[in-house]
N, C-alpha and C positions, 0 to 999 in steps of 0.2 A: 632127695631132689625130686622124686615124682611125686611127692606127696607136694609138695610148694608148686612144683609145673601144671600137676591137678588146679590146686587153690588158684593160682595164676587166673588160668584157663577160664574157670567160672567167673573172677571178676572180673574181665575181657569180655566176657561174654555176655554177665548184665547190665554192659557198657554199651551195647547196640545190637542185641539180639533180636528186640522186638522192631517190626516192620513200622517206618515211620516215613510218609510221604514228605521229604524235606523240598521246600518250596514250591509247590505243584506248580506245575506253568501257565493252567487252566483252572479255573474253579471247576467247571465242571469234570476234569480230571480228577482232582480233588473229592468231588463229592460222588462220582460212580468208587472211587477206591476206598472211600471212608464206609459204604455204603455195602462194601462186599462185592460190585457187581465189576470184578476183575476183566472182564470181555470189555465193557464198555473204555473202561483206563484203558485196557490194552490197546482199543482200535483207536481211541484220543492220542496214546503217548507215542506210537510208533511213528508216526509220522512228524510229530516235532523230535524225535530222538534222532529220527535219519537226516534231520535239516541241522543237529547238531547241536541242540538244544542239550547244557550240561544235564539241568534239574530233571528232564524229562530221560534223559541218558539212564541219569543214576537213580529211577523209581522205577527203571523198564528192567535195570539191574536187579533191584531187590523185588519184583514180581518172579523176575528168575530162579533168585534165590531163595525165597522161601514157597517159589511152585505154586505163585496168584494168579489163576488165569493161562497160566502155561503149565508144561510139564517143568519139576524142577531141574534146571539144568545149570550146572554149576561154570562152566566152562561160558555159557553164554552171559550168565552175570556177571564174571569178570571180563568178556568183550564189554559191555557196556562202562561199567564201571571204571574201566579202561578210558573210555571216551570221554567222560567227563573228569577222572580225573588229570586227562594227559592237557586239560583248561584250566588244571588247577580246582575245580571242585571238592572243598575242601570234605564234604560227609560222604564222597565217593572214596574220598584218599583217608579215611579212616576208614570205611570197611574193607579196602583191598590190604589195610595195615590187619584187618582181624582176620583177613581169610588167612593171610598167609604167616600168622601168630598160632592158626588151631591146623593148618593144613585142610583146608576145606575146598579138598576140589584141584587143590597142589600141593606139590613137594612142603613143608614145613621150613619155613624161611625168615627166621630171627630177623636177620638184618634188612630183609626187604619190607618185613613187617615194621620193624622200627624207620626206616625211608619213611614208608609211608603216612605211619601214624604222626611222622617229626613236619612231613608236610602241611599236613591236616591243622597239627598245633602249630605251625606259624601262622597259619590262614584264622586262630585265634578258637579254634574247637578245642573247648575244653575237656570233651573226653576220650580226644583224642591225646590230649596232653595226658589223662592222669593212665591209657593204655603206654603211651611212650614210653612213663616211667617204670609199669608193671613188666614191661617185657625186659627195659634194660636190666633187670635182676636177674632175666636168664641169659644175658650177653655175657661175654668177655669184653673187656676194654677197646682189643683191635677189631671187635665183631661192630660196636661202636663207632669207632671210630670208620672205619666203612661204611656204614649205615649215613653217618655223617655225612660224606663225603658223595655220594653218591645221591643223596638231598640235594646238598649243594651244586651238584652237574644237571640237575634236572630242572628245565626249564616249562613251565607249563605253555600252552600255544594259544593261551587266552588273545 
């Protein structure tokens, strides 16, 4: 089993490891972050993140998470990532399905990892879809079946 939860693990993982600014909200965010120059995204994004802006929520997230311009802080990418997913943003609700698939930052959480990722792939993310299916190979049926159901209770506040 740890040798398949290993295997798992890495194919999750070069499912959205690498840092990818999903729909900047700015061009010019866009091109200080493509550019390296993480200060400048950071002083752009923070201010449309606090007005609530998902896309700008969820790249202020993964500046967190991979420690662009900030100290890496795990706890704070999933506050953000948080913010856009609870809009329904669907490539925020696939990373908060992989942090909590590796324990990155939290407890290791099957079923909230599959919530998530089952959200992301309704919203029509496809790799969020092909994570869904990789993890329900380390579910139980009723682990599932929770995971399900707790999808279903979750209303985004778009």
């Amino acid at each position: 089993m740890q040798a398949l939860k290993a295997i798992t693990m890495i194919v999750l993982a070069l499912g959205i490891a690498a840092p990818v600014f999903a729909e900047p909200p700015d061009e010019d965010v866009n091109a200080a972050y493509q550019s390296g120059d993480y200060a400048t995204a950071l002083r752009l994004l923070r201010p449309l993140a606090d007005r609530g802006n998902p896309g700008a929520q969820h790249n202020l997230g993964l500046m967190y998470s991979h420690g662009q311009g900030v100290p890496q802080d795990y706890a704070e990418a999933m506050k953000w990532f948080h913010k856009a997913a609870d809009q329904g943003y669907a490539d925020a609700e696939n990373n908060l399905g992989y942090i909590y698939a590796i324990g990155q930052g939290v407890t290791e959480d099957y079923v909230q990892s599959y919530m998530w990722f089952n959200l992301a792939a309704a919203a029509g993310d496809q790799v969020a879809t092909k994570n869904r299916e990789i993890i329900a190979t380390l579910m139980t049926p009723a682990q599932i079946a929770e995971a399900q159901k707790l999808a279903r209770e979750r209303k985004p506040t778009k």
